[in-house]
Backbone as JSON, one array per atom type, in Angstrom:
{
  "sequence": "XXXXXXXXXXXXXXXXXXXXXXXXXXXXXXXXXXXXXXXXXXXXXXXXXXXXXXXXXXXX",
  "N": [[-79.65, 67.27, 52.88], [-83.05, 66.16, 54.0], [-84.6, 66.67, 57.21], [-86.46, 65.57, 59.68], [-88.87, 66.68, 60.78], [-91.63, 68.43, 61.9], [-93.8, 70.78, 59.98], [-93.83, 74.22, 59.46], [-96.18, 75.21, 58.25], [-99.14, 74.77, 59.04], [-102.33, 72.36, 59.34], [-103.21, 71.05, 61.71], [-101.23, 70.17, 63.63], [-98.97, 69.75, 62.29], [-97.84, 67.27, 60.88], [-98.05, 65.69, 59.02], [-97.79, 67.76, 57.19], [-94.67, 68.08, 57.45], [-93.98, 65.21, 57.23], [-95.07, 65.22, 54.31], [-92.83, 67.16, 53.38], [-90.5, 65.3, 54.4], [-90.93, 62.95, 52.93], [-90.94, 63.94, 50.17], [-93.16, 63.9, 48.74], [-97.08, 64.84, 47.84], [-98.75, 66.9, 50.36], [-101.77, 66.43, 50.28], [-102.01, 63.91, 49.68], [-100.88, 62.06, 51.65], [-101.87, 63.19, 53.65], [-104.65, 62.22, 53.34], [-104.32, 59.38, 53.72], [-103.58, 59.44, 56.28], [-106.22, 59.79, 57.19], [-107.55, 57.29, 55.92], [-105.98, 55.64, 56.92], [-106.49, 55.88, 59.71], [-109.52, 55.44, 60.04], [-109.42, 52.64, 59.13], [-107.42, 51.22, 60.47], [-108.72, 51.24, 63.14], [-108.38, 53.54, 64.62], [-105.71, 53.01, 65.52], [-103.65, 54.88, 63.65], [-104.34, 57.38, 64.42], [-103.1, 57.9, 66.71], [-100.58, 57.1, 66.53], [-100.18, 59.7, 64.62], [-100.51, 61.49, 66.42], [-98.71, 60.68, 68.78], [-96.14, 61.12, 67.42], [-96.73, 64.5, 66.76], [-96.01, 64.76, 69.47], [-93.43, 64.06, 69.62], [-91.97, 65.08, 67.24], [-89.74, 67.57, 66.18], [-90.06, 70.99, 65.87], [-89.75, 72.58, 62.73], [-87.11, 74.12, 61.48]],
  "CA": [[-80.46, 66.17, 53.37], [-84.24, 66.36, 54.62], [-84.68, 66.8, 58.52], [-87.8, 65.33, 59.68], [-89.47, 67.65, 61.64], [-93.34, 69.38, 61.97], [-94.05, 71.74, 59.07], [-94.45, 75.51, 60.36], [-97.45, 75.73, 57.16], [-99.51, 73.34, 59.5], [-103.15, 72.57, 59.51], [-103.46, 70.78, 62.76], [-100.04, 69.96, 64.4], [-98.1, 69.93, 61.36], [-96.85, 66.36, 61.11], [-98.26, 65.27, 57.6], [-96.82, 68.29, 56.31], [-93.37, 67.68, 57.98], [-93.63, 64.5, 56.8], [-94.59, 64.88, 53.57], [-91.66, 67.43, 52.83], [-89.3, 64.88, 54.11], [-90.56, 62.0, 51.71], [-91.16, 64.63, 48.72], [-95.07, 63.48, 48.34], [-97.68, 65.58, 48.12], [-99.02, 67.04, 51.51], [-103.0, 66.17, 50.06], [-102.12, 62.49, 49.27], [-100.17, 61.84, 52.74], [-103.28, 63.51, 54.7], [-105.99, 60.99, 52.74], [-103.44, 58.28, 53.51], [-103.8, 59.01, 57.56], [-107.38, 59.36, 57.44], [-108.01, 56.49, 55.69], [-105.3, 54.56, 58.0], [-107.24, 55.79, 60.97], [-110.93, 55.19, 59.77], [-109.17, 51.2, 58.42], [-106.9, 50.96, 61.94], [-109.42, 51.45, 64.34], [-107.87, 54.67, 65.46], [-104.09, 53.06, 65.85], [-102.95, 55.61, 63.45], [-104.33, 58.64, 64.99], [-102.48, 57.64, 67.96], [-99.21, 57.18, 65.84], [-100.31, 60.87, 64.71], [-100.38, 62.16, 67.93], [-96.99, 60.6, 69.24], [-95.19, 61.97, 66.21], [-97.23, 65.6, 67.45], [-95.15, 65.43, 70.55], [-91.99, 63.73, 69.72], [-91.1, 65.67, 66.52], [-89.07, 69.22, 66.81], [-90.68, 71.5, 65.16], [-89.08, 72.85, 61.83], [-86.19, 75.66, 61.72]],
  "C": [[-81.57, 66.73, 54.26], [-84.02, 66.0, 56.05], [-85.78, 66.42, 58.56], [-87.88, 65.9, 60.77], [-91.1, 68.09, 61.32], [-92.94, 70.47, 60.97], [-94.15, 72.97, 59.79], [-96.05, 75.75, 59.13], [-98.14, 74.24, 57.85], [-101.12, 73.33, 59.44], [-103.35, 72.21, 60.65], [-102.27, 70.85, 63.87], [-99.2, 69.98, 63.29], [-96.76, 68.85, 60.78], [-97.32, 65.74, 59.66], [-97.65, 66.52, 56.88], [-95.14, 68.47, 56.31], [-92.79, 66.39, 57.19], [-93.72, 63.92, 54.97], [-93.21, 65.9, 52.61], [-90.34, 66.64, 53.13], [-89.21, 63.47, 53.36], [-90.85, 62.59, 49.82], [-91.96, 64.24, 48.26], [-95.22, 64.87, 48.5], [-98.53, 65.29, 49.16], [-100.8, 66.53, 51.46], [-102.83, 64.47, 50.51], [-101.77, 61.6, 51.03], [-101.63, 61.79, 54.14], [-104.36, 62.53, 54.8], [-105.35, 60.08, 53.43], [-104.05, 58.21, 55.43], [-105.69, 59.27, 57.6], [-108.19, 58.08, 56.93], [-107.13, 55.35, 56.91], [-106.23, 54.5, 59.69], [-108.38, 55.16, 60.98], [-110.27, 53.01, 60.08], [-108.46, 50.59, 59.77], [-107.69, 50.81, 63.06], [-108.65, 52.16, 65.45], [-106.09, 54.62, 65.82], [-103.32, 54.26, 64.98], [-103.24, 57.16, 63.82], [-103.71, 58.34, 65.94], [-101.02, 57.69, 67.9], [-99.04, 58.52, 65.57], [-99.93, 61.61, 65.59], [-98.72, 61.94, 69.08], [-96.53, 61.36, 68.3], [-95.59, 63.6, 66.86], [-96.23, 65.8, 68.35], [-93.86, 65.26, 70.35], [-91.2, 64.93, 68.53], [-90.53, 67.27, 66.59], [-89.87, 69.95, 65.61], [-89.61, 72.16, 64.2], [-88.15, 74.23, 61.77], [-85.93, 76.75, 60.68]]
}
């Protein structure tokens, strides 16, 4: 069973690739997904981004 955790193969903080190895997407589609949520949110999901950043453990 998948652990959700921060990717160590990260481009920024490593929480779209964390997250998409623990819903088995691809890490491209996941990425589009928060930049379009941010642009369409008015920033609430970079902010969701950024919690996840601190809260999640990073991967072992």
């Amino acid at each position: 069973m998948n652990k959700l955790a921060k990717s160590k193969n990260r481009t920024l903080f490593g929480v779209c690739g964390g997250l998409a190895k623990y819903l088995n997407i691809d890490v491209s589609i996941l990425r589009v997904i928060f930049i379009l949520g941010t642009i369409l949110s008015g920033s609430l999901v970079f902010w969701i981004y950024l919690l996840l950043a601190l809260v999640l453990p990073n991967e072992e």
